[in-house]
C-alpha positions as CSV (number, residue, x, y, z in Angstrom):
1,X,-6.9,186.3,-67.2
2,X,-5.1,188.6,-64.2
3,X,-8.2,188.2,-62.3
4,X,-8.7,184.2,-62.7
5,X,-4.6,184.5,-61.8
6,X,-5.2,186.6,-58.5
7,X,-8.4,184.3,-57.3
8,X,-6.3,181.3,-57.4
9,X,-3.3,182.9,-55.4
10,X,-5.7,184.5,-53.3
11,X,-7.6,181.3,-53.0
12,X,-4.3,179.5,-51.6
13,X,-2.6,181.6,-49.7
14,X,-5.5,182.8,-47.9
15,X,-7.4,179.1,-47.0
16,X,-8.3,180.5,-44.0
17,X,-10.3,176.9,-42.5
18,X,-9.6,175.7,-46.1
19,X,-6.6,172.8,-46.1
20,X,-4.5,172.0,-48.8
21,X,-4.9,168.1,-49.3
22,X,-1.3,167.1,-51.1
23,X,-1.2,164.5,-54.0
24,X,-0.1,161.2,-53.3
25,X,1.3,162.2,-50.0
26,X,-2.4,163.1,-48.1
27,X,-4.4,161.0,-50.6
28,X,-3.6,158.3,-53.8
29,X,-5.5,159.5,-55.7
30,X,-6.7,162.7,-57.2
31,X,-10.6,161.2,-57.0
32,X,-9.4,160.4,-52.9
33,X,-8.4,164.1,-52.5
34,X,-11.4,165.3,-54.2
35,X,-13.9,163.0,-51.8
36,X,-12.0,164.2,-48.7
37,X,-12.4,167.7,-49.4
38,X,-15.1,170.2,-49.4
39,X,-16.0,173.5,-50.5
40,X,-12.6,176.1,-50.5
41,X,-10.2,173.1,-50.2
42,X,-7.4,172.9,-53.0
43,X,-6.2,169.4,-54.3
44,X,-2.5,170.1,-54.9
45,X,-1.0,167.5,-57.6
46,X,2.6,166.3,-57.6
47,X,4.1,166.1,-61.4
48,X,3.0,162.4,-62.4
49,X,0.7,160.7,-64.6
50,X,-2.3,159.5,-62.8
51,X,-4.7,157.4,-64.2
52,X,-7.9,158.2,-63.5
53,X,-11.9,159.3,-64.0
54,X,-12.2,161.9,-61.7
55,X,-16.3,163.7,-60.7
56,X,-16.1,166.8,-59.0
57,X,-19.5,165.6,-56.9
58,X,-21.1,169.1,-56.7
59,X,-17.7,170.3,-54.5
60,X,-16.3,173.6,-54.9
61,X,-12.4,173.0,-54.8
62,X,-9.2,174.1,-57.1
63,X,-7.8,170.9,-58.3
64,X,-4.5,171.6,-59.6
65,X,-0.8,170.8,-60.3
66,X,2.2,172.7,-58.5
67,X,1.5,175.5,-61.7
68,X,-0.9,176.9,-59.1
69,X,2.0,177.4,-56.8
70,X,4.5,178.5,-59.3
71,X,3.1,179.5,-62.2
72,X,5.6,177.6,-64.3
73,X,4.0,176.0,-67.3
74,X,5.9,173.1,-67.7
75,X,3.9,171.2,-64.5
76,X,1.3,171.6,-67.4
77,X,2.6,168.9,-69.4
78,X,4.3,167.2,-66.5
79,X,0.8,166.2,-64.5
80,X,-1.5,164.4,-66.4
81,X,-4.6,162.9,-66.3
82,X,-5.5,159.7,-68.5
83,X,-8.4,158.4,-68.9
84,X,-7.2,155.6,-69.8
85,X,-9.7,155.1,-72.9
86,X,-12.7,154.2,-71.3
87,X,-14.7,156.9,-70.2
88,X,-14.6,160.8,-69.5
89,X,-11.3,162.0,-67.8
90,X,-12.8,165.1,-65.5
91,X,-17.1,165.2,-65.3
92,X,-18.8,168.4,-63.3
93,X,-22.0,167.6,-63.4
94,X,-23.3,168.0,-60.3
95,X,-23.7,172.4,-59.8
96,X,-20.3,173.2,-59.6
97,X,-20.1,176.9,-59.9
98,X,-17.0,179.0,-61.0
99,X,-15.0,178.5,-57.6
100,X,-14.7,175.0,-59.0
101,X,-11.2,175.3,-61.0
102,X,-9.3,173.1,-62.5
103,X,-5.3,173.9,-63.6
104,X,-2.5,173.2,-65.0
105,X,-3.3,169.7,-65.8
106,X,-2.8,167.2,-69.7
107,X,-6.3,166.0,-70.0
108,X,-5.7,162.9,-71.9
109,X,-6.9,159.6,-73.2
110,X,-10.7,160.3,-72.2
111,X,-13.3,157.9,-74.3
112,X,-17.0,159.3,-73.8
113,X,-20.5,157.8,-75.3
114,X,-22.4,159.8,-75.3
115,X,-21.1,163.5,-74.2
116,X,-17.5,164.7,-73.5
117,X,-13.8,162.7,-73.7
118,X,-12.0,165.1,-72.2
119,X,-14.3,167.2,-69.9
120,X,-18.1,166.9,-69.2
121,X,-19.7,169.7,-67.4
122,X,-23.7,169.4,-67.3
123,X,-25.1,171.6,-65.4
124,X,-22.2,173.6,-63.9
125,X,-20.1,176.5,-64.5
126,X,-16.5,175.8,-63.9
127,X,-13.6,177.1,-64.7
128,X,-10.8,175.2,-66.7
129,X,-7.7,177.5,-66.4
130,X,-4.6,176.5,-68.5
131,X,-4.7,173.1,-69.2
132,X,-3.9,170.9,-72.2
133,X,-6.8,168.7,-73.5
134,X,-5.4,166.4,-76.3
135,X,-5.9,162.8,-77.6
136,X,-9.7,162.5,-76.3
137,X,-12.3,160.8,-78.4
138,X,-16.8,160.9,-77.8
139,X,-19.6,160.5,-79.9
140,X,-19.9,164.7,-79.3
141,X,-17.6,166.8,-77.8
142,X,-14.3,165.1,-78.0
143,X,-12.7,167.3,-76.1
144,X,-14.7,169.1,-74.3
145,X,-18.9,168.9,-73.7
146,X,-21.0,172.1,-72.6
147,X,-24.7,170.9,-71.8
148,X,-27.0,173.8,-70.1
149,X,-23.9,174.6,-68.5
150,X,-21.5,178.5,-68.6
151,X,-17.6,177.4,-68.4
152,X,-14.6,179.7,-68.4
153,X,-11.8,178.7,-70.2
154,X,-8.5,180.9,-70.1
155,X,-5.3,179.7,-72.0
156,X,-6.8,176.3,-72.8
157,X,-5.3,174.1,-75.7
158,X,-7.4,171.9,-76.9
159,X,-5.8,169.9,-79.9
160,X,-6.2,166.1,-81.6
161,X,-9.1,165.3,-79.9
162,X,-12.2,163.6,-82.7
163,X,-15.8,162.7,-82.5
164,X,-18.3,160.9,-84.3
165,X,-21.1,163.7,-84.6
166,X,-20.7,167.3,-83.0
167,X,-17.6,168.8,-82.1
168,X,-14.6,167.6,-82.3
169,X,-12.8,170.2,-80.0
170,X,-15.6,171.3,-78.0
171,X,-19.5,170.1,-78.1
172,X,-21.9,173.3,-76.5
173,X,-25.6,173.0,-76.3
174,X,-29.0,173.6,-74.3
175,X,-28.4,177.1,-73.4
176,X,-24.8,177.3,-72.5
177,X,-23.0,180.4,-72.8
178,X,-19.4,179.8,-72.2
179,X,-16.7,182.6,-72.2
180,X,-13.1,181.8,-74.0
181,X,-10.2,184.1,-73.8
182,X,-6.7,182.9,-74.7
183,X,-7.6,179.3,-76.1
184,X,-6.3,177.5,-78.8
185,X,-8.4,175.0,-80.9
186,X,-6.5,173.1,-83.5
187,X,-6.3,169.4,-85.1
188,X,-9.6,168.8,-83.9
189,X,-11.7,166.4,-86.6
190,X,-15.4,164.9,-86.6
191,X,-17.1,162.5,-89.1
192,X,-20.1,165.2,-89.5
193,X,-20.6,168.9,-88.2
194,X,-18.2,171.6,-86.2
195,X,-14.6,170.0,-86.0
196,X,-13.0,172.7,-83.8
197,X,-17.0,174.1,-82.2
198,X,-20.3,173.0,-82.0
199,X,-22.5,175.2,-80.6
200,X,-26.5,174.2,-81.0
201,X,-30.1,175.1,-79.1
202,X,-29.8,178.7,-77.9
203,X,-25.7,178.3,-77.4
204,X,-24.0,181.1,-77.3
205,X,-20.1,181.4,-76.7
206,X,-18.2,184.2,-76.1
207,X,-14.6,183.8,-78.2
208,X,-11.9,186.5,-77.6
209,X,-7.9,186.5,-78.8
210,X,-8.7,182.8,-79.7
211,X,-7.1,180.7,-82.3
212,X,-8.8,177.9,-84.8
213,X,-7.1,176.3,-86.6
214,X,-6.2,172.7,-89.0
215,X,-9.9,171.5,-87.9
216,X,-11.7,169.8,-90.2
217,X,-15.3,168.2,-90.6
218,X,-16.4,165.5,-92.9
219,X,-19.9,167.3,-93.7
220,X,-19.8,170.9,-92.6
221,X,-18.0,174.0,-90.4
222,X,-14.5,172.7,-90.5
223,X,-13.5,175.7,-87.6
224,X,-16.9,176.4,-86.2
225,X,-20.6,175.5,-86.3
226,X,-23.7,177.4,-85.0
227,X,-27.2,176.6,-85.8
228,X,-30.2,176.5,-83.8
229,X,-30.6,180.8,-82.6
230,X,-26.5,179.7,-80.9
231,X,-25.2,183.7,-81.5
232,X,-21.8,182.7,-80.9
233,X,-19.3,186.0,-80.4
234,X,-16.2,186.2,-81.7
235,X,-13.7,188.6,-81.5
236,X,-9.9,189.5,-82.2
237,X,-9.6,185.8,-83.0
238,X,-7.9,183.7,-85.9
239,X,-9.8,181.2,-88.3
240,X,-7.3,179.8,-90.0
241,X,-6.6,176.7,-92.1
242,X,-9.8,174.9,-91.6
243,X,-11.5,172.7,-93.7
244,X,-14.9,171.1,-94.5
245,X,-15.6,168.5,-96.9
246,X,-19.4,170.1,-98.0
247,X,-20.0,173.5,-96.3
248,X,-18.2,176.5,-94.1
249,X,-14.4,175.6,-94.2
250,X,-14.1,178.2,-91.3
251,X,-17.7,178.9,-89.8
252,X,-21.0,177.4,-91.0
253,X,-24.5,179.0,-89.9
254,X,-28.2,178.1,-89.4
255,X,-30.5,180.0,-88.6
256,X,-28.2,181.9,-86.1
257,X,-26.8,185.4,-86.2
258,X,-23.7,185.5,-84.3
259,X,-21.1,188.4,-84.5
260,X,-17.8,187.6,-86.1
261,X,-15.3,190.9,-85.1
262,X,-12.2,192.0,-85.7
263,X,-10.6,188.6,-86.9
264,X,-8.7,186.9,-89.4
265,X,-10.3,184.4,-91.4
266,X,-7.1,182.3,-93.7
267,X,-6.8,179.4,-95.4
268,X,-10.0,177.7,-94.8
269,X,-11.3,175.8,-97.4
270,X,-15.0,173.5,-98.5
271,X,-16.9,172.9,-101.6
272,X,-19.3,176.0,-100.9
273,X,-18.7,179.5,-98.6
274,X,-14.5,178.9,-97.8
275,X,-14.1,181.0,-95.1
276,X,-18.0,181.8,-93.8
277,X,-21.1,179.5,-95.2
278,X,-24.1,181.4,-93.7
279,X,-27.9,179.6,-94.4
280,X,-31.1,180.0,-93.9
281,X,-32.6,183.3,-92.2
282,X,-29.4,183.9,-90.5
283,X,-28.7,187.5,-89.6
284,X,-24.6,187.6,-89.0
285,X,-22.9,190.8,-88.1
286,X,-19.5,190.7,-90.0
287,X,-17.4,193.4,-89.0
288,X,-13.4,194.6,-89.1
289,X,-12.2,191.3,-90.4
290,X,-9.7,190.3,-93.1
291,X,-10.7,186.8,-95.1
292,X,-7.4,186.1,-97.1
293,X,-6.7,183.2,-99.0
294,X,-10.3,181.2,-98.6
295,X,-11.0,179.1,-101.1
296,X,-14.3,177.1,-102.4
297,X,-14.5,174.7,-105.0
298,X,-17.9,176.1,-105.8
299,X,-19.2,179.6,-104.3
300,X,-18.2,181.9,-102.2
301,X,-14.3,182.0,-101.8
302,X,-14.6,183.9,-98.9
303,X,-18.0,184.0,-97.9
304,X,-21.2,182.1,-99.2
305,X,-24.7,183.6,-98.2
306,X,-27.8,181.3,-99.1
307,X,-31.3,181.1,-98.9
308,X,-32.9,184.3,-96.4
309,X,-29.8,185.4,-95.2
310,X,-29.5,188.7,-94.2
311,X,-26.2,189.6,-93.2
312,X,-24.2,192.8,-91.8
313,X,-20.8,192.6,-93.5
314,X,-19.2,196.2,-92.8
315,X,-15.5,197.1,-92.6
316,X,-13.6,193.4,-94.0
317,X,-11.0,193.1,-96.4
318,X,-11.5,190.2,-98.4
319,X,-8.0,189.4,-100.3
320,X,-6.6,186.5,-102.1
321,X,-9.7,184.4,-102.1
322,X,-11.0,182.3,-105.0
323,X,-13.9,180.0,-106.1
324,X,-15.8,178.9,-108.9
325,X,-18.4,181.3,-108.8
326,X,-17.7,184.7,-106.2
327,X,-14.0,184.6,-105.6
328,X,-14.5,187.4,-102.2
329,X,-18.5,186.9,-102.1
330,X,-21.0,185.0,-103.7
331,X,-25.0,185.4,-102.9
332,X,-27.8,183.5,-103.7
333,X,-31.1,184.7,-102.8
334,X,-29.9,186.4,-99.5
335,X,-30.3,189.9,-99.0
336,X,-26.8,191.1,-97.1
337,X,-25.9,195.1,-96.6
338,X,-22.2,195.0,-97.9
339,X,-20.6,198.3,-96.1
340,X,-17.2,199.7,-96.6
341,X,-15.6,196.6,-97.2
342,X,-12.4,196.5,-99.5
343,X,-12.4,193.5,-102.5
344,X,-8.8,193.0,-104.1
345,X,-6.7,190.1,-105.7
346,X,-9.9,187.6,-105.5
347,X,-10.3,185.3,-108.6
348,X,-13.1,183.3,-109.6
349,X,-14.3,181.6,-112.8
350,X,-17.3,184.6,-112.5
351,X,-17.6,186.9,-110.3
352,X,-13.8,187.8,-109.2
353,X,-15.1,190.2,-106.4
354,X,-18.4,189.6,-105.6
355,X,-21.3,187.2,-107.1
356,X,-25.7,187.4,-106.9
357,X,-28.1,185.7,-107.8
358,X,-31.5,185.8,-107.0
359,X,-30.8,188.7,-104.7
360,X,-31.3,192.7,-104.1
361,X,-28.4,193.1,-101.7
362,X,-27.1,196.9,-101.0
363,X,-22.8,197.6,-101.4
364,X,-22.2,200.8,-100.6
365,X,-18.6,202.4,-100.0
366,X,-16.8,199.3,-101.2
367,X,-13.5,199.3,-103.3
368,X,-13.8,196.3,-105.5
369,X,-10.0,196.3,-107.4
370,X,-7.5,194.2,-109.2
371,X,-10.1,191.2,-109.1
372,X,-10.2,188.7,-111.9
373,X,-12.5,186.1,-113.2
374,X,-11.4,183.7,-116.2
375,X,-14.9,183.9,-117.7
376,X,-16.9,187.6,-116.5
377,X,-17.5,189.7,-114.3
378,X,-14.1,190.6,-112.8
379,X,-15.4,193.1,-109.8
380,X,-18.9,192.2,-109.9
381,X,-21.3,189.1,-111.5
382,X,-24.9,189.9,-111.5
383,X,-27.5,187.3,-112.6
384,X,-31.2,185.4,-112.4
385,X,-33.7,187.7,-111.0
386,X,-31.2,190.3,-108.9
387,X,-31.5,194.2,-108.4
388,X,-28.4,194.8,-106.0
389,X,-28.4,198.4,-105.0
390,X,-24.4,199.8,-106.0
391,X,-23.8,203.5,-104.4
392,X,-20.6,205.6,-103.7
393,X,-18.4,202.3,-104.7
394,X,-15.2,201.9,-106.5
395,X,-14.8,199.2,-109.6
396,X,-11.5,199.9,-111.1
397,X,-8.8,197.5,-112.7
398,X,-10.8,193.8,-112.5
399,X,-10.3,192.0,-115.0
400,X,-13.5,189.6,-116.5
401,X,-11.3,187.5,-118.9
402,X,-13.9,187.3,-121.7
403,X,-16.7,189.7,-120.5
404,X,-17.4,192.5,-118.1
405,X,-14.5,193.6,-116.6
406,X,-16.2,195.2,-113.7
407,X,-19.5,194.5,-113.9
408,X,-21.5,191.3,-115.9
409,X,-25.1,191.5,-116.3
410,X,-26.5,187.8,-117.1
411,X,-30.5,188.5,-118.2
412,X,-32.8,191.0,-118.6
413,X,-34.3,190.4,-115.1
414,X,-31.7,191.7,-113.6
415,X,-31.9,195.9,-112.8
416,X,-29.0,196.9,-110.8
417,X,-29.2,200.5,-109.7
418,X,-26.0,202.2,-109.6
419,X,-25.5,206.1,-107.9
420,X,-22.4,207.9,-107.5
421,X,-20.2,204.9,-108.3
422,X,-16.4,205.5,-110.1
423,X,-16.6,202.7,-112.4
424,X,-13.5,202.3,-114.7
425,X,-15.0,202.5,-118.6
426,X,-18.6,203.3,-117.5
427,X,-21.4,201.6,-119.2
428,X,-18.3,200.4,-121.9
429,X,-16.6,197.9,-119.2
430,X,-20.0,196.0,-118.7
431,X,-20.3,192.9,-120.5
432,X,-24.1,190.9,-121.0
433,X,-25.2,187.8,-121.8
434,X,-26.9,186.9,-125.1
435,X,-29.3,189.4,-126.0
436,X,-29.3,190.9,-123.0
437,X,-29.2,194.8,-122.5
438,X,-28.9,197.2,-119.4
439,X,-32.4,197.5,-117.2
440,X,-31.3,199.3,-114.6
441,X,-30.3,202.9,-113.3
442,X,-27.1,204.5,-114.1
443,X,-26.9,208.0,-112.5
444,X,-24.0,210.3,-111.5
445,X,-21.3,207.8,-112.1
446,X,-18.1,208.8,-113.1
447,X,-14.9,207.3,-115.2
448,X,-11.7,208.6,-113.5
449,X,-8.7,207.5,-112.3
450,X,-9.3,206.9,-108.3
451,X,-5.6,207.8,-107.4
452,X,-5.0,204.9,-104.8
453,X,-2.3,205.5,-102.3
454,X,-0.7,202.5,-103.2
455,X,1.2,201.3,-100.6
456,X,1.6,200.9,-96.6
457,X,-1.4,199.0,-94.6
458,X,-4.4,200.2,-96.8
459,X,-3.0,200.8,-100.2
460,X,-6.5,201.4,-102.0
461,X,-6.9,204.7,-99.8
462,X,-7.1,207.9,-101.5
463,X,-4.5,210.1,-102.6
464,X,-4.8,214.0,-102.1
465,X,-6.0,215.0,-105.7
466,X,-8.5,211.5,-105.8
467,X,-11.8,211.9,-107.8
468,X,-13.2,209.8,-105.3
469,X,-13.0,212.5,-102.5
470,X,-16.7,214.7,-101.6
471,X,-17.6,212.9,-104.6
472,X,-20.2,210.5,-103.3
473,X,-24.1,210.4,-102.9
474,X,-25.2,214.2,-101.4
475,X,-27.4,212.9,-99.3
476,X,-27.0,209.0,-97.1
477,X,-29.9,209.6,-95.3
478,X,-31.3,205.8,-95.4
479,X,-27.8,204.3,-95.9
480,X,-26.6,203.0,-92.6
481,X,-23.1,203.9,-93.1
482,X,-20.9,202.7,-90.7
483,X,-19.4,205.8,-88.6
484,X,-15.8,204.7,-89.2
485,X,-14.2,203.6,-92.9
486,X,-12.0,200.5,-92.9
487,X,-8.8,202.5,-91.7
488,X,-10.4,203.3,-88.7
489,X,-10.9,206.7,-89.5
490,X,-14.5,209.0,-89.2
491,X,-16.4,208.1,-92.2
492,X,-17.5,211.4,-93.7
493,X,-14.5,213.5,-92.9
494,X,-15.7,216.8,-95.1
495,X,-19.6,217.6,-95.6
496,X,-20.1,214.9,-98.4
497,X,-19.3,211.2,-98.4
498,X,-16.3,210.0,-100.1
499,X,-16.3,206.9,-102.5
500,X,-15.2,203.9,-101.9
501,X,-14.2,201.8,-98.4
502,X,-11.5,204.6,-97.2
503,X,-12.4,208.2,-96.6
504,X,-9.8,210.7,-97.5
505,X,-8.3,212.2,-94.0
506,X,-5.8,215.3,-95.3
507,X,-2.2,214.8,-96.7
508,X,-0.2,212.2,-95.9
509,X,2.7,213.3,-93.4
510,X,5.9,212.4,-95.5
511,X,9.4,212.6,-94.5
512,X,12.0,211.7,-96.8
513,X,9.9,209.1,-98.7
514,X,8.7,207.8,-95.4
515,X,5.0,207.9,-95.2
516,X,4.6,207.9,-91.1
517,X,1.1,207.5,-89.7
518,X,-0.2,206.0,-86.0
519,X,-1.4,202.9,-88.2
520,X,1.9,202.2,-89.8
521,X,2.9,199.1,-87.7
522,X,2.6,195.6,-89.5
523,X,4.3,192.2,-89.8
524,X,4.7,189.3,-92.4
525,X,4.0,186.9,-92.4
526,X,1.0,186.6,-90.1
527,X,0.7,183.7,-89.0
528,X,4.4,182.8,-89.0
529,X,7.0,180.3,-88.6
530,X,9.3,181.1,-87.0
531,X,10.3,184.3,-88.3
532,X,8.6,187.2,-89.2
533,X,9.7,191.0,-90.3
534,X,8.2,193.6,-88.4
535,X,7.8,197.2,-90.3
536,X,7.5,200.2,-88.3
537,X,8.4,203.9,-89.5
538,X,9.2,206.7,-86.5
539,X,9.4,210.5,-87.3
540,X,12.1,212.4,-87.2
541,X,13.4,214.0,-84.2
542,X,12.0,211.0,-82.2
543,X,13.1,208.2,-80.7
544,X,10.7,204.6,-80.1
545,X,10.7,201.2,-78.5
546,X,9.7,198.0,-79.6
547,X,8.8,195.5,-77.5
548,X,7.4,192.1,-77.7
549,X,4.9,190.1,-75.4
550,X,3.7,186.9,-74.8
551,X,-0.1,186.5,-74.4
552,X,-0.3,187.2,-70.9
553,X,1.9,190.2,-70.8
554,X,5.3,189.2,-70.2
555,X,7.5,190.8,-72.1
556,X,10.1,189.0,-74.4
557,X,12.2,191.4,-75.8
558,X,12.7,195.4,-75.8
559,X,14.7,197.1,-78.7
560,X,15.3,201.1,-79.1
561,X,15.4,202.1,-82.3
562,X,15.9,205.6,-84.4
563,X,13.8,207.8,-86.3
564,X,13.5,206.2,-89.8
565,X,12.0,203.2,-91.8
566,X,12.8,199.8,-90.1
567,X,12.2,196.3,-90.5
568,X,13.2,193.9,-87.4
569,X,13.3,190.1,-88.2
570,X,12.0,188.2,-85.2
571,X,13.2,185.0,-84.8
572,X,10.7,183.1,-82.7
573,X,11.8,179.6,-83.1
574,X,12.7,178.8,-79.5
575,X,8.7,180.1,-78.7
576,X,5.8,178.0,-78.2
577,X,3.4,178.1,-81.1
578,X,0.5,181.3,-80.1
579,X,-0.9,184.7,-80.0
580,X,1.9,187.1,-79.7
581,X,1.7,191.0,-79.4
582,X,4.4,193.4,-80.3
583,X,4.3,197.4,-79.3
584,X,6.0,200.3,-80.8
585,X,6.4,203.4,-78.1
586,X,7.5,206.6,-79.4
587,X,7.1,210.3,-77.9
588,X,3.5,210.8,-79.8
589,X,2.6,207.2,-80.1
590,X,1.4,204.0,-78.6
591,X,0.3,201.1,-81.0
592,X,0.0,197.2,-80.6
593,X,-0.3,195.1,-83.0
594,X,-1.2,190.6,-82.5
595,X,1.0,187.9,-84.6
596,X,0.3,184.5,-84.2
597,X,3.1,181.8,-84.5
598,X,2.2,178.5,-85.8
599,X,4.6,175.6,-85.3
């Protein structure tokens, strides 16, 4: 963002033979200043609302409102384009490279058959730098289309805009590879696939510290949709609150294998896979996110895997989700490595944790806890055909309602093999269908209490005296383990692998029933409005600062505080809704942490 910033102050104040053509007073129109420039000029735009289709016509200029002069974001709103319902408000379709910019501007009112309502770009590489585009309608891409073409966006909203087809907020296809930092996508809609994204035919997107969210699609990927080899990246972002009516309230996938990092996935919902629906010899890398409160009316509360998929999913933490059938995860005939993830608090009807079928997936280093299913299989439903390979995981205090508290074995065809696993009542807590009996491999398991830490950010963590600790297989040679745990921290600490998603790091440093570590910084709510209570601990004999930022830096408040436990309410109401970051500073530590504020 600081470097798109500096270009466009450099790129006025140093014009050099470039002229500044002023809005109405050297031209009419914005299309008049636009055809009497040429490559380097800058089209400055009064505050106004200007009625107009404007084409860039292959010219490399900066078209935008007095925010480029003053960096004051309510000439945002202020200066508007409307497309007055009849055809694409801003096209670049003609080249245009990234010294073609267009800021600060409401992109409104654009109707597009076939491609774009708010912005078109075919062909070109622009960049769109804070704008607002809202209230556009196409057949795809109602607010923005990407065709064979690599935008930059940076602190873009792009909200309320529909289609008929593909991509209510933005439409990306042929080969475009788009980066996005800083956008918002939210109250998009479309009548069939990808109501926040589309991305299609070899598209692949790169999303960082972006939010999606309150999409919805009438078939499926409420928040995103990839198919076609489009490896969309995305990254310290938020999926939240997105729906579909059939498949992939937050993401759906098709033969694609994008990578989905260090996010949260919330609140989406659909008939099958809540938060992720991945299909069809896709090969998704799922790492460091948490999927809370998904929900599917079918399978796969949090995430559904289906038909040859092969999925990485290392390091989540899937909480609070629910579904008929695999309240955190629910597999059928896919083959996923499940790594050090943690499963608590996910219900279902069977399969509270995790559900397979048809399937010889691996989980190794999981913690599957305090899951419950109504019918069986608390932590863990197993049925038709499946051999899932279970190693060095934890199944302790699910509850299967009416059979198989942690694990529920559905037919003989089913061999599970489980090693070094602490599984609460052994061989007792498995329940079976009808005649059934165990087929598999039961070796070196163990009954014991796992001695959870219990509280602060990663309560299923091990206390010092845990069973769990050194205690898992000898030897991982084969086992791809991740080289951190969940918490961050290196993943074989000793000589031997612990079990479970958290390896044991030492005693906890405690000071007057204050557990203090460097991770120890969290809020909640998160997502918020408008308040939230940020918890922080500092040592004793120190002092620290907290400190809160907007999304490009600037700071919003500062507070000292003491050594001690605290919890500061944050009032955000007169904030715009957004990512926000908060920083506590003490003489040993430096840790930031994201909230996001949704009004």
């Amino acid at each position: 963002m600081k470097q798109i910033i500096i270009y466009l102050f450099l790129s006025f104040f140093t014009l050099l033979s470039a002229i500044i053509i002023n809005i109405p007073a050297d031209q009419p129109t914005i299309q008049a200043g636009i055809d009497a420039a040429v490559d380097a000029d800058t089209v400055l735009v009064q505050p106004g609302t200007y009625i107009e289709n404007i084409n860039y016509n292959s010219k490399n200029i900066i078209v935008a409102s007095l925010f480029l002069t003053t960096q004051d974001t309510t000439y945002i709103s202020q200066t508007i384009i409307d497309g007055n319902n009849i055809a694409t408000v801003v096209t670049f379709d003609s080249g245009e490279d990234s010294t073609a910019v267009l800021t600060g501007f409401l992109i409104t009112n654009g109707n597009a058959n076939p491609f774009g309502g708010g912005i078109s770009c075919t062909d070109s590489s622009p960049s769109l730098v804070n704008l607002i585009i809202s209230n556009n309608s196409a057949y795809c891409g109602g607010g923005i289309s990407c065709t064979n073409s690599n935008l930059s966006l940076q602190s873009v909203t792009i909200d309320n805009n529909t289609v008929v087809t593909y991509g209510g907020g933005i439409y990306s296809t042929l080969n475009s590879n788009s980066n996005l930092e800083n956008v918002v996508i939210i109250n998009n809609s479309t009548d069939i696939n990808g109501g926040g994204i589309y991305c299609g035919s070899n598209s692949s997107p790169s999303l960082i510290n972006t939010i999606i969210s309150n999409n919805s699609a009438d078939n499926h990927g409420g928040g995103i949709y990839c198919e076609w080899n489009s490896n969309l990246n995305l990254s310290n972002s938020i999926l939240i609150d997105n729906s579909a009516y059939n498949f992939g309230g937050g993401f759906y996938i098709f033969e694609s294998n994008p990578q989905i990092v260090q996010s949260i996935i919330k609140s989406n919902s659909a008939f099958d896979g809540g938060g992720i629906y991945c299909y069809t010899n896709s090969n998704p890398i799922i790492l460091n996110n948490r999927f809370n409160n998904n929900s599917a009316i079918v399978s796969g509360g949090g995430i559904y895997l289906y038909n040859g998929s092969i999925s990485s999913i290392i390091n989540n933490e899937f909480n609070y989700n629910e579904a008929m059938v695999g309240g955190g995860i629910s597999i059928l005939d896919a083959n996923p490595s499940i790594l050090n993830n943690s499963f608590n608090y996910n219900d279902a009807i069977e399969g509270g944790g995790i559900h397979i079928s048809v399937s010889s997936c691996t989980i190794i280093n999981n913690t599957i806890s305090n899951n419950t299913a109504t019918y069986q299989g608390g932590g863990i439903s197993i049925t038709y055909i499946s051999s899932p390979i279970i190693i060095n995981t934890i199944l302790w205090e699910n509850d299967g309602y009416i059979s198989g508290n942690e694990i529920f074995i559905r037919h003989n065809d089913c061999e599970p093999v489980l090693y070094y696993c602490d599984i609460q009542g052994g061989l007792n807590a498995f329940g079976f269908g009808q005649g059934v009996s165990f087929n598999g491999e039961y070796e070196n398991n163990i009954d014991s209490d796992p001695l959870f830490l219990g509280s602060g950010e990663y309560p299923f963590s091990l206390l010092d005296d845990s069973p769990c600790i050194d205690a898992g297989i000898p030897d991982t040679t084969g086992l791809n383990l991740p080289q951190y745990d969940l918490a961050g921290n290196p993943r074989v600490n000793n000589n031997r692998v612990d079990m479970g998603a958290y390896e044991w790091q030492g005693s906890p440093v405690v000071d007057e029933e204050l557990v203090v570590r460097n991770w120890e910084l969290f809020n909640y709510p998160n997502p918020f409005n408008p308040t939230t209570t940020i918890n922080f601990g500092i040592k004793e004999n120190e002092t620290g600062t907290l400190t809160l930022f907007n999304i490009k830096g600037q700071i919003i408040e500062s507070h000292k505080f003491e050594s001690g436990k605290h919890n500061y309410l944050w009032d955000a109401s007169k904030q715009a809704s957004g990512i926000y970051l908060y920083k506590l500073q003490t003489q040993t530590i430096i840790e930031t942490r994201k909230m996001l504020l949704l009004k």
